[in-house]
C-alpha positions as a Markdown table, in Angstrom:
| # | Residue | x | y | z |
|---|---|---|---|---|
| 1 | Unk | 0.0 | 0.0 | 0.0 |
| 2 | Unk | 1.0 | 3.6 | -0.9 |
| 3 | Unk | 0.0 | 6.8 | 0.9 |
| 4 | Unk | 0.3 | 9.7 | -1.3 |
| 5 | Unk | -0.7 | 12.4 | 0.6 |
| 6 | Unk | -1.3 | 16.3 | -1.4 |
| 7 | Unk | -1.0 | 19.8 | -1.3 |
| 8 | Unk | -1.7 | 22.6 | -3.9 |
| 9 | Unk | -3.1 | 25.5 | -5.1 |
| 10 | Unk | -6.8 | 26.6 | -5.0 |
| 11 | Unk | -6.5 | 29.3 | -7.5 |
| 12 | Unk | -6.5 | 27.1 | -10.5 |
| 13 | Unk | -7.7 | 28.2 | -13.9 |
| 14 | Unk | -10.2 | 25.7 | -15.6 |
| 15 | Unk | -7.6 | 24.8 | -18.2 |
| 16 | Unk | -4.8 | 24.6 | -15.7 |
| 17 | Unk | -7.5 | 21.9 | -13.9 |
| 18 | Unk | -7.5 | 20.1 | -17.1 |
| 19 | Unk | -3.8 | 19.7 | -17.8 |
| 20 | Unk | -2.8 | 18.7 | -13.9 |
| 21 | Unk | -5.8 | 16.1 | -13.9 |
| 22 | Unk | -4.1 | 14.3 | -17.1 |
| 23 | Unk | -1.1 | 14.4 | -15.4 |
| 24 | Unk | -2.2 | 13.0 | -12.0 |
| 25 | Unk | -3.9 | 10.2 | -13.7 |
| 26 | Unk | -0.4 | 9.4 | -15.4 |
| 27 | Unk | 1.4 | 9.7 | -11.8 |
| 28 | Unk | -0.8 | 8.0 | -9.9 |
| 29 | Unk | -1.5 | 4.3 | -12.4 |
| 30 | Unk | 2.2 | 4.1 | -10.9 |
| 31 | Unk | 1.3 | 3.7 | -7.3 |
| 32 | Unk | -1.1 | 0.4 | -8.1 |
| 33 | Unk | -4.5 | 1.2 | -7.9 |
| 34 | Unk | -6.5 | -0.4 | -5.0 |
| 35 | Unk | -3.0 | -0.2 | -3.1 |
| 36 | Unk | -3.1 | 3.8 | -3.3 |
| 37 | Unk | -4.6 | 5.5 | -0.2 |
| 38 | Unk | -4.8 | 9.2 | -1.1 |
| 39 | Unk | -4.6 | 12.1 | 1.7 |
| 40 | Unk | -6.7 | 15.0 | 1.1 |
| 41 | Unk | -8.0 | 17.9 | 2.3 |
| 42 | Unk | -10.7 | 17.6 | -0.3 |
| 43 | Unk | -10.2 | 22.1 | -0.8 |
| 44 | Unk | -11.3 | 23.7 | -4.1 |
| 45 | Unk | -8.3 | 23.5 | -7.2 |
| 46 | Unk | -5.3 | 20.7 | -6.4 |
| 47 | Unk | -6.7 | 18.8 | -3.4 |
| 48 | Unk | -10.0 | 17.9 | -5.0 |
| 49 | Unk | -8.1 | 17.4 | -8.5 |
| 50 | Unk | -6.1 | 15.1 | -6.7 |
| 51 | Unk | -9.0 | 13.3 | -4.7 |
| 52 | Unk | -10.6 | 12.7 | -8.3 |
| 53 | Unk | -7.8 | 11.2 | -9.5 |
| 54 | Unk | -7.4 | 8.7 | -6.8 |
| 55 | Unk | -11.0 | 7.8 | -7.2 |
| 56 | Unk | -10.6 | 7.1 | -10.9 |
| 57 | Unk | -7.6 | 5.0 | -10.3 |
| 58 | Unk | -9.2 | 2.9 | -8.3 |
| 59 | Unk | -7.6 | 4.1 | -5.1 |
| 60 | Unk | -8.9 | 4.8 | -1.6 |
| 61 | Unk | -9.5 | 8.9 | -0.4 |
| 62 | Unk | -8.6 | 9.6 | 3.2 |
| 63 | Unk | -10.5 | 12.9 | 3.8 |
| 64 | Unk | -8.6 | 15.5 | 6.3 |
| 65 | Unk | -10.4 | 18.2 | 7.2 |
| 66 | Unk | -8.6 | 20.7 | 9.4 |
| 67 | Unk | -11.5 | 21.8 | 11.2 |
| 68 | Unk | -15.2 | 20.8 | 12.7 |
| 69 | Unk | -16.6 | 23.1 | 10.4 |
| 70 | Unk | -14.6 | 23.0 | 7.6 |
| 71 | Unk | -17.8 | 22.6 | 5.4 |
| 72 | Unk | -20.0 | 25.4 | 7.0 |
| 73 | Unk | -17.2 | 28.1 | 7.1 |
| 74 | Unk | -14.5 | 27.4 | 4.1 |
| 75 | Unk | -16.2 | 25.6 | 1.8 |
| 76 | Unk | -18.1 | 27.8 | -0.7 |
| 77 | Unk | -21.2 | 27.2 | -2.2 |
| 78 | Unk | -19.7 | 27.0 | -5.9 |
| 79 | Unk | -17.6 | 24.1 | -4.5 |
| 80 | Unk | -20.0 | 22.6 | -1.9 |
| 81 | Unk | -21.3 | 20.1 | -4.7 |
| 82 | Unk | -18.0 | 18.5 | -5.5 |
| 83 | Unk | -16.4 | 18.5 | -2.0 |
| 84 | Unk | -19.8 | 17.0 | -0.4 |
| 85 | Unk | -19.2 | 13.9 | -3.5 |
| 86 | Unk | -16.0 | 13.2 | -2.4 |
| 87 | Unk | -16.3 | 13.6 | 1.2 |
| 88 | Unk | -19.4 | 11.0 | 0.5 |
| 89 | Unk | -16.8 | 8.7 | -1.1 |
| 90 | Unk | -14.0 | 9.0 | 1.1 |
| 91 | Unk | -13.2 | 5.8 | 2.6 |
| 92 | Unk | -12.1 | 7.6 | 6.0 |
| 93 | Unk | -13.0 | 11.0 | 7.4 |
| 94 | Unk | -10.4 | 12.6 | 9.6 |
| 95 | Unk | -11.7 | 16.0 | 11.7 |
| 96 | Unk | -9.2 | 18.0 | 13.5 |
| 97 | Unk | -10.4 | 19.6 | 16.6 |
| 98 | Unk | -9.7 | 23.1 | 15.3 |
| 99 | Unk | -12.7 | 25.4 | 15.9 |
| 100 | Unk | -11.2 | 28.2 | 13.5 |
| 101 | Unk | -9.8 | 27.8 | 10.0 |
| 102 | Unk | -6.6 | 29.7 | 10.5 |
| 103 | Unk | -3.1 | 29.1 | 10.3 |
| 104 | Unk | -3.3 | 26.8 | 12.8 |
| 105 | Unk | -5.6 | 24.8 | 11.5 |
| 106 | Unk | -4.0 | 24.2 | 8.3 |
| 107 | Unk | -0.5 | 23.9 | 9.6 |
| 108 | Unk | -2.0 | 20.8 | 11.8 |
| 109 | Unk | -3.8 | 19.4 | 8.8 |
| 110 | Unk | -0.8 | 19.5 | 6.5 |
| 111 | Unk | 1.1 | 18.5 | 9.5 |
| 112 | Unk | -1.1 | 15.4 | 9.5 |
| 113 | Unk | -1.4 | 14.4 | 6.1 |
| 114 | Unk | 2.3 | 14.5 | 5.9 |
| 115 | Unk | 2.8 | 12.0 | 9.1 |
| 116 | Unk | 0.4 | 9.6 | 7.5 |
| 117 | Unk | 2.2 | 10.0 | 3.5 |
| 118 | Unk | 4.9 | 7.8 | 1.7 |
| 119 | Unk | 5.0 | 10.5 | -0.5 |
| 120 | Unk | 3.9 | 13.8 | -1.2 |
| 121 | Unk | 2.1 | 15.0 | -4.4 |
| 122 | Unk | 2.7 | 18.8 | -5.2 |
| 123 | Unk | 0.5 | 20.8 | -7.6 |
| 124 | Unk | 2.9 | 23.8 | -7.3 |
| 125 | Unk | 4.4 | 26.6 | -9.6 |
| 126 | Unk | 7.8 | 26.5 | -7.3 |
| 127 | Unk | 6.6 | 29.6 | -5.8 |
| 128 | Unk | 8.7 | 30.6 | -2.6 |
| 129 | Unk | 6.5 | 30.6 | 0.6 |
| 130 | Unk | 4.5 | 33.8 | 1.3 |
| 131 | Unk | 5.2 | 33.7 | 5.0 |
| 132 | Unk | 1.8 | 33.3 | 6.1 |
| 133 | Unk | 2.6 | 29.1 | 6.8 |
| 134 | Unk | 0.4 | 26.3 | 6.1 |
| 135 | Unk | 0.4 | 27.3 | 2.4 |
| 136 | Unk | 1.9 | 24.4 | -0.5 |
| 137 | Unk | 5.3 | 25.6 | -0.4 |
| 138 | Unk | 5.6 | 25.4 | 3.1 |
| 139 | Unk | 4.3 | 21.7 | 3.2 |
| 140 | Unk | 6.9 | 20.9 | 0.7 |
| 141 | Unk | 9.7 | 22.3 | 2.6 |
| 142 | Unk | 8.7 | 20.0 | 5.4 |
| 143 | Unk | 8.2 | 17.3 | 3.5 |
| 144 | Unk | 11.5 | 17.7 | 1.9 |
| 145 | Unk | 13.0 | 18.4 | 5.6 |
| 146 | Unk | 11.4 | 14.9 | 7.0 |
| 147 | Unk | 12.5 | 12.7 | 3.6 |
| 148 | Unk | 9.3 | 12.2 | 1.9 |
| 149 | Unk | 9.6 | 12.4 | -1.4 |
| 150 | Unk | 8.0 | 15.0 | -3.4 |
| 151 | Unk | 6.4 | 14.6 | -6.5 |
| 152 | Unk | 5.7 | 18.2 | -8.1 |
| 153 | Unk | 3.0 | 18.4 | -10.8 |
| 154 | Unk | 2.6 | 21.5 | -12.6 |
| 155 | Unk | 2.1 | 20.5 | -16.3 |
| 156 | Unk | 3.9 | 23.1 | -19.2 |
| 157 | Unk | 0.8 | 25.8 | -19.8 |
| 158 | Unk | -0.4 | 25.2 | -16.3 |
| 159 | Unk | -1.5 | 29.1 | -14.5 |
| 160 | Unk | -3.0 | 30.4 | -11.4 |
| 161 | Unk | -6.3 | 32.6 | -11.1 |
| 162 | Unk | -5.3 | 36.0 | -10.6 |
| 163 | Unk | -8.0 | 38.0 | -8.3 |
């Protein structure tokens, strides 16, 4: 069994969607389909992308959701369709006991999905960290720092939403 766990960017244009889920579902036949446990936080753009993926491949979804009210606060109602679908088919539901979403909160949740992963799926442009923690590149900097290897996925022509 492989745990992949993963960590991206919401901000993902539709095309940019398009091109990382083509190359997820390359990436991820390698990890052996009903052996694959995938670590999400199921979140709008990379994480949901990912959770997809898993699905299709025939691989299990681990849902981690840094708060009790992840749904009710973060998730938003353009969103709220896909993430309830794959919460629904997520073979295990992890709730941190975070009350807020903050920087907390996602720190512990990357924190988590990270002591749970073989490996570590990035959908990242290489972007530096902003400083504001919990973010993608700051969960591939501590991925790197504890030896998990990192895959990075961000396919030529792949761009963020700007604003």
């Amino acid at each position: 069994m492989t745990s992949v766990a993963v960590t991206g960017h919401m901000d993902l244009t539709d095309r940019t969607v398009r091109l990382v889920r083509v190359a997820l579902d390359r990436l991820l036949i390698s990890y052996g389909g009903s052996d694959l446990v995938g670590l999400s936080c199921l979140a709008a753009g990379a994480d949901s992308v990912f959770a997809q993926a898993v699905l299709a491949a025939k691989g299990r979804v681990v849902a981690v959701l840094p708060t009790r009210r992840y749904r009710a606060d973060v998730v938003d109602e353009e969103h709220a369709p896909l993430f309830d679908q794959l919460l629904a088919q997520a073979g295990e539901v992890i709730v941190l006991p975070h009350v807020t979403a903050d920087r907390d909160a996602y720190e512990a949740a990357n924190a988590e999905l990270l002591r749970r992963a073989d490996r570590l799926v990035a959908v990242w442009n290489g972007e530096p960290p902003s400083g504001m923690g919990g973010g993608t590149a700051d969960t591939v900097h501590a991925a790197r720092a504890a030896g998990i290897p990192v895959d990075v996925v961000w396919p030529e022509g792949a761009s963020r939403a700007r604003g």
